[in-house]
C-alpha positions in Angstrom: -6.6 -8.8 -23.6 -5.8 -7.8 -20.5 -8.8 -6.3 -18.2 -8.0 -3.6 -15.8 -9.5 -4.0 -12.2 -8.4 -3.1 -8.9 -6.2 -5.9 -8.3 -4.2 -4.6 -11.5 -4.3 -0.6 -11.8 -1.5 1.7 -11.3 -2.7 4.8 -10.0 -0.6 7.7 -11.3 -0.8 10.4 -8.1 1.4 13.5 -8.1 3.1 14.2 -4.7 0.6 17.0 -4.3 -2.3 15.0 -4.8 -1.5 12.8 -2.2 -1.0 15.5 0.3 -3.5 17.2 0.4 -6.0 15.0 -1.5 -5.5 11.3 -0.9 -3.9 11.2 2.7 -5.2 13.7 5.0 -8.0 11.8 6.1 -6.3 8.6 6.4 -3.9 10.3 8.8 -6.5 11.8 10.8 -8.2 8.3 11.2 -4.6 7.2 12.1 -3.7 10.1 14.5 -6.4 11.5 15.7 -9.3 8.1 15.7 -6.6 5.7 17.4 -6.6 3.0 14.5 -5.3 -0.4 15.8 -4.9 -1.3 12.4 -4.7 -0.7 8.8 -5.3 -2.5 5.3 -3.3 -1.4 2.2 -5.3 -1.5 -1.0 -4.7 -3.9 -3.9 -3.7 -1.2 -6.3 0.0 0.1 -7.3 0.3 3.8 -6.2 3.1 5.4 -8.9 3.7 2.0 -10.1 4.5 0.3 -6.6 1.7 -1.9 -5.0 0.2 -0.6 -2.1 1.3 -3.7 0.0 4.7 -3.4 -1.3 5.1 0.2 -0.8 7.9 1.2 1.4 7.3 4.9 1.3 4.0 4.7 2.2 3.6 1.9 4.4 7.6 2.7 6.5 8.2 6.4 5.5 4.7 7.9 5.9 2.1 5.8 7.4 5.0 4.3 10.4 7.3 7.6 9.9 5.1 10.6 9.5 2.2 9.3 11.7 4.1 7.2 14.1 1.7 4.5 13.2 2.6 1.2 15.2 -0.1 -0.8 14.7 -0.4 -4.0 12.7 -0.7 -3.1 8.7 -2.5 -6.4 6.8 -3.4 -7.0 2.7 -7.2 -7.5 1.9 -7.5 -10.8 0.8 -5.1 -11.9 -2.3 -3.7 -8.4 -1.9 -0.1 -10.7 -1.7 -1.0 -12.6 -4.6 -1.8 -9.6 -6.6 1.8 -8.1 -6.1 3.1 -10.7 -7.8 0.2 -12.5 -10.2 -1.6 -8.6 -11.5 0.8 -6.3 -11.3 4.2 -8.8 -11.7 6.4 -6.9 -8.9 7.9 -9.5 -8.2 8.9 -13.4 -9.6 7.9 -15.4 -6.9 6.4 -16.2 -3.7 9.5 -15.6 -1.2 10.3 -12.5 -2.6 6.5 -11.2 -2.5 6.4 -11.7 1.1 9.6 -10.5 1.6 9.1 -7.3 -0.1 5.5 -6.9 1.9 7.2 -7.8 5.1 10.0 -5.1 4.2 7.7 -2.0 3.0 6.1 -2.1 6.8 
């Protein structure tokens, strides 16, 4: 039996939601609090891990709030793209796809 955990849960979060729920005060802490830096979470957001997630680490996070800071995984957050939530089929293409969401 599989147990779902954080390392393993795909949040399901309408473009809506996200807007005016989920991001606003992450962009403010961006934006307006001078963050140096930023951890993406271990979950999948709309079945894409966090870590992994080019439209929100590239499009919004270093598009929309001209974010240019370092991003880093909580630890295992790496691991987790490819051992919970199988994104991917092995290690070189984890950390590729990480590198290449931002």
């Amino acid at each position: 039996q599989h147990r779902i955990s954080r390392h393993n849960i795909n949040t399901k979060i309408s473009m809506y939601d996200m807007a005016t729920t989920y991001l606003p005060a992450f962009a403010k802490t961006v934006q307006e609090g001078g963050a140096a830096g930023i951890m993406c979470s271990f979950n999948r957001i709309n079945g894409v891990p966090s870590c992994a997630n080019e439209w929100l680490l590239k499009q919004v996070v270093r598009g929309q709030w001209n974010f240019s800071g370092y991003i880093t995984s909580d630890t295992g957050g790496l691991d987790d793209i490819q051992l919970q939530h199988h994104y991917t089929s092995d290690w070189n293409s984890t950390v590729a796809v990480a590198i290449q969401a931002g």
